[in-house]
N, C-alpha and C positions, 0 to 999 in steps of 0.2 A: 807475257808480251802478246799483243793482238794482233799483231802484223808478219812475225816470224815465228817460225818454229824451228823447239832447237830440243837435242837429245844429249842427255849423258849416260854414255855408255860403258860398262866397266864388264871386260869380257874376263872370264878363268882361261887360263894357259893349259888345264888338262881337267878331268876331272873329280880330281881331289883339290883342287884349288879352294881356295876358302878367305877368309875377316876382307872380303871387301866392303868395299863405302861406296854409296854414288854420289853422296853430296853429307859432307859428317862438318858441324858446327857446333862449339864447344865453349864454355865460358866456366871457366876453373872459382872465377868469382861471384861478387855478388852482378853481372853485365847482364842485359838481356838477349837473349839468342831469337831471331825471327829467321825460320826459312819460308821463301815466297817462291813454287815457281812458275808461277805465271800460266797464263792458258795455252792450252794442244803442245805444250812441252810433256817430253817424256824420259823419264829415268829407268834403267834396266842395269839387273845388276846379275852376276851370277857367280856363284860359290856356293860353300855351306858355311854356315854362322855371317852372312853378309845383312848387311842395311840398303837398302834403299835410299834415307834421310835417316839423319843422326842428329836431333838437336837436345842442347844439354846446357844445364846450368847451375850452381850450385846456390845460390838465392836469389837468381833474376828471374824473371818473366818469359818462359817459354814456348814460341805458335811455330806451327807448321801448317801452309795454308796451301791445298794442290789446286792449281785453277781445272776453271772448267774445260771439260774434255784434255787435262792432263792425264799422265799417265805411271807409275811407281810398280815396279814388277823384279819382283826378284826370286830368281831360278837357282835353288842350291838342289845338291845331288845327295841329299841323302846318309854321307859321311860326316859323322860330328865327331872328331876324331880331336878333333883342337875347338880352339874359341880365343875371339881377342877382341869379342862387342864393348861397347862402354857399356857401364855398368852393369847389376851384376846377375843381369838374365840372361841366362843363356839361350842360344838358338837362332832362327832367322826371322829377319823383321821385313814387313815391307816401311815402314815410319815408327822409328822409335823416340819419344819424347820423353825427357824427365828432367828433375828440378829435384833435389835435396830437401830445401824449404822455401820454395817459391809463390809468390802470389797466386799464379794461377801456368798452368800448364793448358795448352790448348790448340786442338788437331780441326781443321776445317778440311773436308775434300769435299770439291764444288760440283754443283750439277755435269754427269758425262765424265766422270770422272773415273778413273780405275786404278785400285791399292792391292796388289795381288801376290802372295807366293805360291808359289808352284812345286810342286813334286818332292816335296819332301815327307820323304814316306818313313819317315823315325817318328813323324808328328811335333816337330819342337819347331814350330813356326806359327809365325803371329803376324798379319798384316797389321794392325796398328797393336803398338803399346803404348799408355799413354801413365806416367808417373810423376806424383808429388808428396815427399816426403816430410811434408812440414802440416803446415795448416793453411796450407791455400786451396786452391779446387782447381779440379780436373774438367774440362769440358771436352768432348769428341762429338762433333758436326759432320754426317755421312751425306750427302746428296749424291753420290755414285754409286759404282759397284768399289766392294772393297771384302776379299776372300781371302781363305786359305786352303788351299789342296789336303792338306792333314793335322790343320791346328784349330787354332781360334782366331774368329775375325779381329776383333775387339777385346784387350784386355787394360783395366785399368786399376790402379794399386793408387788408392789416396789414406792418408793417416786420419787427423780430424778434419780435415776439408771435405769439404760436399763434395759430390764427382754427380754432374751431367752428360746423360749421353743421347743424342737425337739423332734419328736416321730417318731421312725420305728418300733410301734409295736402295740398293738390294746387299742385303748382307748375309756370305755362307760362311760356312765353317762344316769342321770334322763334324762337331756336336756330342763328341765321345761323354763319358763320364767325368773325363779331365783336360778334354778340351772342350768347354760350352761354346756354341759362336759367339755369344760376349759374357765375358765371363769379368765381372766386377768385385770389386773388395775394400773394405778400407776400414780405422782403427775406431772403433767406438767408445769415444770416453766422456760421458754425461751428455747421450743424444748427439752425439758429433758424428760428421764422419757419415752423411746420410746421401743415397744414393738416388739418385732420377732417373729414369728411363722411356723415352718417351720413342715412339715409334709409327711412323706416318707410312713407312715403305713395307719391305719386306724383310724377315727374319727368317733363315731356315738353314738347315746341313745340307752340305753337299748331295748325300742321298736322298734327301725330302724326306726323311722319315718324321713320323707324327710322335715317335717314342726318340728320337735323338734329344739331346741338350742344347735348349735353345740359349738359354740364360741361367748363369748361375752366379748366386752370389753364397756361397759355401764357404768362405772361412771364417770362422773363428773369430769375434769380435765385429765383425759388419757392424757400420750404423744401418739405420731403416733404410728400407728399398720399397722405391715407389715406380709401380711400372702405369704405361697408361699407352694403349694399341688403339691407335687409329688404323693401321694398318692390316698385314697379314703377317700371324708370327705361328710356323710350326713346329711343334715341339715341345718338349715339358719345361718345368723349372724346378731350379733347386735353389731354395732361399734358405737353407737351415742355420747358416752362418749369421742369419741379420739381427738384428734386434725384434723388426716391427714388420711389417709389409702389407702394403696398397696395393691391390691389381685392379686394371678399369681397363674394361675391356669396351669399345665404344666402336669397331667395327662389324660393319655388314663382313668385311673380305675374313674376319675371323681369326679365333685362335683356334687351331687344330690339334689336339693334343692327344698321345696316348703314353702308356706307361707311368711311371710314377711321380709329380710333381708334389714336392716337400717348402713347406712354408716355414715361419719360423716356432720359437718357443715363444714367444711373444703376442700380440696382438694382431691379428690377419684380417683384412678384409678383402674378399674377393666381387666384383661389382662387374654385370653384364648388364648393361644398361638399355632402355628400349631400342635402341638399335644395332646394339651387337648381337654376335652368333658365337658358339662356344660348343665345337663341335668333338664329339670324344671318338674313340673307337678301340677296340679291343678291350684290353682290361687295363683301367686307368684309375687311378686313383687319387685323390686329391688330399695327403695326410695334415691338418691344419696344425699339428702338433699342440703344446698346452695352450694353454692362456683364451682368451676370449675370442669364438673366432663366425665370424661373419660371413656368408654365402648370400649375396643378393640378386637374385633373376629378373630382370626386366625384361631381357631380352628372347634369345634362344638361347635353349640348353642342347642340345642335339647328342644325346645317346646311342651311336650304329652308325657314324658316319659311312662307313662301310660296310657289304656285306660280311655274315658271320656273327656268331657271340658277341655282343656288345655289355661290358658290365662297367659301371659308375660306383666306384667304392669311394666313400667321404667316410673319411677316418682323422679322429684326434687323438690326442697323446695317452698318454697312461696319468701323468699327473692332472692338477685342478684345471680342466679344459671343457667349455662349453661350444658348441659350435651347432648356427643357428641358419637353415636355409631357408630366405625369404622367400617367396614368390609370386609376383606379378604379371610373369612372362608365361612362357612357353615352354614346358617340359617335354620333349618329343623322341621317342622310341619309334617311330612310325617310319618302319624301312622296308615292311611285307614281310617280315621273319617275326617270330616268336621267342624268341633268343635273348632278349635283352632286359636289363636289369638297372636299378638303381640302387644299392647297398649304402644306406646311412643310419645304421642302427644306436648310434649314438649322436643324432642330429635332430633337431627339433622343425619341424616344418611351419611354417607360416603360409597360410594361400593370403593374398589380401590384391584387393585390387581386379584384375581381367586373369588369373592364377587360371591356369589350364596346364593339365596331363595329358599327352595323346599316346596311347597304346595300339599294338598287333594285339587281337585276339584270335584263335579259331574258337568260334562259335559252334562246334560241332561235338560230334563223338567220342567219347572218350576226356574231356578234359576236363572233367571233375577226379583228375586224379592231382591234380596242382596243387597242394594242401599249403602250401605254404612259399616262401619268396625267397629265396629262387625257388624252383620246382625241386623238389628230391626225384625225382624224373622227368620223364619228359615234357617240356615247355609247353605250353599251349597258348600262352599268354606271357608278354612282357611285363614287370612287374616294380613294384617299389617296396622297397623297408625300411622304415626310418624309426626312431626313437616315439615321438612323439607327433601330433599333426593338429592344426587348428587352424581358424580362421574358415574358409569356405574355397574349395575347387569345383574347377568341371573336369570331367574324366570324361575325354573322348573315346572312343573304342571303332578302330581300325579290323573288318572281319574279312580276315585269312579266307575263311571259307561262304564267299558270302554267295556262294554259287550254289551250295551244300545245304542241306537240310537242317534244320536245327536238332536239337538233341534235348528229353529232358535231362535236366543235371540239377537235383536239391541239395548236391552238398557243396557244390557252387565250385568257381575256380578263383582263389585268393589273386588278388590283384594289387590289392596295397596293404600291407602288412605294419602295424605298429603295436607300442605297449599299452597308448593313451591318446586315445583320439576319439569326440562326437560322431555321432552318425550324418551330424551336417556338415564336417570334414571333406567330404566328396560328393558333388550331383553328375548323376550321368548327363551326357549333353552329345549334341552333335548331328548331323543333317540327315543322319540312319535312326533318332531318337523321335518317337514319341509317344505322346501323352495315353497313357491306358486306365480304366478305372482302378487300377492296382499299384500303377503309378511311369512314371518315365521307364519307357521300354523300348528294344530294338528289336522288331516284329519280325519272327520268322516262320511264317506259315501258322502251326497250332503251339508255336513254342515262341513264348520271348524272353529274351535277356534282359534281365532287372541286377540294378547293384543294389545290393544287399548289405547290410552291416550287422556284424555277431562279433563281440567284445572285442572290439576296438579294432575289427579288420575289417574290407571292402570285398564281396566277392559277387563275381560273375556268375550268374542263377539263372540256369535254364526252366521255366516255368510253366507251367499251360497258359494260352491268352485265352479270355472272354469266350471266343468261339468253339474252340475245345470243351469248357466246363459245360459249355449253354449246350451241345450236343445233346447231354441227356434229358434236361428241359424240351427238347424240340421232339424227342422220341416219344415221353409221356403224353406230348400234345398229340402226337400222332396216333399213340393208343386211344386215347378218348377218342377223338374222331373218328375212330374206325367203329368202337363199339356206338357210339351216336348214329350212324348211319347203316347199320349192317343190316339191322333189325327190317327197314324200310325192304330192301333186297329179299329178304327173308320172306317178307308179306306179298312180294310181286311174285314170287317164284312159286308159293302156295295158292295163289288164284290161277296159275297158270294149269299147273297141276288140277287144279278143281271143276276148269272148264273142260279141259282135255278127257279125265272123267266121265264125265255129264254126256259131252258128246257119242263118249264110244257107248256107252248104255243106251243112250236115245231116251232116257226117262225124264229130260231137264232141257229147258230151253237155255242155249248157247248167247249169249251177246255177240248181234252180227261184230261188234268193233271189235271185238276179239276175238276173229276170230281170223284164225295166220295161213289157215289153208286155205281160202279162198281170198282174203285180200294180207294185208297187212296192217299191224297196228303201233303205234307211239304211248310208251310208258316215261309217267316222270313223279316225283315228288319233289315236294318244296320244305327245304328245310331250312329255319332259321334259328340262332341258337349267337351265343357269345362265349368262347373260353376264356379265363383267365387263371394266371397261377402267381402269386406270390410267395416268393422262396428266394433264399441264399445261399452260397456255398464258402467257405472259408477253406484256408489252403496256411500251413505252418512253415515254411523254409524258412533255416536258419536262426530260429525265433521271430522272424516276422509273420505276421498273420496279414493273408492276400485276401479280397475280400470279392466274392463274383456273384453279382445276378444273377439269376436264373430263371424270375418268374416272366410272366410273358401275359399277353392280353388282345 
């Protein structure tokens, strides 16, 4: 109603009171059940094992529609000592929906909206449940807030019917291991039974952890699950139950993920597309499990979202599983630590397209001890490992120490680690890179940094530049010029001596110009002459031969 507002209230008599209803509508047949209620009404229920809304049917058509800035809140205390819900889920609901075998089951809450339980600290609460037992489909439409103090926002149980679930508004939950904030399911027999997920708002646990369960579709028999975030979703996923699985990740606002998200045995495609972000932190792992599996980056990849250790482990199954990371986009470790890791030792790399890597390096002392990815000690450099690698990147390089001296380092510091990969795999690049006769380098004083590649790896090579090598070119020129002009000195210094002589004898006439006792005199010689040297100097790191000038003219 637009003009009135009206509330139903169902208060508990102490606090073990419990199976209230705030509004329960039921059709034992095949009838259809619609609850409607209307805008800025509000429903408040309190017990344990209470509803909210109860609509039900056993082969009609059943909606439940909260207007906007409605409100559905139900406060149970935590005693689950009894139960007398309609069917046969136990716990507390803020809207429970189900159907037997119904066309379509289906939950709307409108923009301003709020579906809420509260305080139930056993964790057996669910603000929306949403169930159809047959072969029709499930749809759940969020444009509000809709949480649970210790359960899951969202759960929804379809057999062979599709189940759609769309939210442009903010959805929490526990995020436990078994209670995901939406936590979806349903029976898969010949491709049926496939699930949607689509998300324009927010997704998170009540604690905002980046390692809670945001979504999960974990049981047993799943049809395919297709997620698609325009929004902000944090937290991992567990798909292990589905057949298949879609992730399109197409937000700037992000997936935020840590801990372990598991795909299925099936066909996985993971898609961050040019303007999504896909940010990791801690030790996260993405296991794509068997079957054929798909990583494609357009976007950002973000490695370290926060400070600390950041590692990206891409892991597939034990059985026939390939799994292939494209990239387009943006790979970025680049947080001012050295700490961070990509682990995908059984992944195939593709660069294609604008493919860029950005790394921490220290550029300094000491880290040619990095032999390999991760470091077997200490970091120096963020780093990658993967299976394989093709196609063409640019490897940015971020220095730690860009205040610090350079270092020579010939046994270099590994950076990208694989079993088979071209040396045209990776070009350095970036606004601290250029061009030297010996090739793309990051100039630090008489030392620069060249990537280097030695069977099939990339490392970070501390080197002499140009000016270093040319030193001893510039010394030999210096020695000829010395002996070309000395001799001249030589011959001034024996005429001086000869007059000096002459005079104190009195037996030789003296040249008045030279003579220093009574006036003064100016000596000079002219010399003209041209050096030149043609010469080279080569230099072997890693199996690469550095190739330096040295002659001069």
């Amino acid at each position: 109603n637009n003009h009135y507002h009206y509330s139903v209230n169902v208060y508990a008599s102490s606090s073990t009171a419990a199976n209230n209803k705030g509004i329960g509508a039921v059709a034992l047949g095949s009838g259809n059940v619609s609850v409607t209620t209307g805008n800025n009404n509000r429903i408040y229920v309190e017990g344990d094992n209470s509803v909210g809304v109860v609509a039900a049917s056993n082969t009609g058509r059943v909606a439940v529609d909260i207007g906007y800035y409605g409100e559905v809140v139900v406060t149970p205390y935590g005693n689950l000592s009894v139960n007398n819900n309609p069917g046969s889920y136990a716990g507390t609901f803020g809207i429970y929906a189900s159907a037997t075998d119904a066309p379509d089951v289906y939950v709307h809450t409108r923009y301003g909206s709020a579906v809420y339980v509260a305080n139930d600290n056993l964790g057996n609460s669910t603000a929306i449940y949403a169930q159809n037992g047959g072969n029709g489909t499930v749809h759940v439409f969020t444009e509000g807030y809709v949480g649970s103090h210790n359960g899951s926002a969202i759960v929804t149980r379809a057999t062979t019917g599709d189940t759609y679930v769309a939210n442009t508004g903010r959805v929490y939950g526990s995020g436990t291991s078994d209670h995901a904030v939406i936590d979806v399911a349903s029976t898969d027999t010949g491709g049926n039974g496939n699930i949607t997920i689509t998300n324009y708002g927010l997704v998170e646990s009540n604690s905002g952890s980046a390692s809670a369960l945001a979504i999960a579709a974990n049981t047993a028999g799943t049809g395919n699950v297709t997620i698609d975030n325009y929004g902000r979703i944090v937290g991992r996923f567990d798909l292990s139950g589905a057949g298949n699985s879609t992730v399109t990740n197409t937000s700037s606002q992000s997936w935020h993920t840590s801990g372990t998200t598991t795909f299925t045995d099936g066909t996985d495609t993971l898609t961050n597309t040019s303007t999504g972000l896909i940010a990791t932190s801690g030790t996260t792992t993405f296991d794509f499990g068997n079957g054929t599996n798909t990583f494609v980056n357009a976007g950002t990849l973000h490695v370290g979202e926060v400070a600390g250790t950041s590692v990206l482990n891409i892991v597939d199954g034990p059985g026939a599983a390939t799994t292939t990371l494209q990239n387009s986009g943006l790979i970025t470790m680049v947080d001012g630590e050295t700490n961070d890791s990509v682990i995908a030792s059984t992944t195939d790399f593709v660069g294609t397209g604008n493919s860029k890597v950005s790394i921490d390096a220290y550029l300094g002392n000491g880290a040619d001890t990095q032999t390999a990815c991760p470091s077997p000690g200490i970091q120096y450099a963020d780093c990658m490992k993967l299976q394989t690698a093709s196609g063409s990147s640019l490897l940015t390089v971020n220095d730690t120490n860009a205040a610090g001296a350079g270092t020579l380092n010939l046994t270099g510091t590994m950076v990208i680690q694989t079993s088979g990969a071209p040396a045209t795999a990776f070009t350095l690049s970036g606004p601290n890179v250029v061009s030297t006769p010996q090739g793309l380098a990051i100039p630090k004083g008489f030392i620069q940094y060249q990537l280097l590649y030695q069977n099939n790896n990339f490392y970070l090579a501390g080197v002499p530049s140009s000016a270093a090598v040319e030193l001893n070119g510039l010394m030999a020129g210096v020695q000829t010029l010395w002996h070309a002009t000395a001799d001249g000195w030589n011959e001034r210094t024996a005429d001086i001596r000869h007059d000096y002589a002459a005079n104190e004898r009195g037996d030789a006439p003296v040249p008045a110009a030279a003579n220093t006792i009574n006036g003064f005199s100016l000596w000079g010689k002219l010399y003209y002459g041209q050096l030149s040297r043609d010469s080279h100097e080569t230099l072997s790191v890693l199996g690469n031969t550095l190739s330096y000038d040295t002659g001069y003219s």
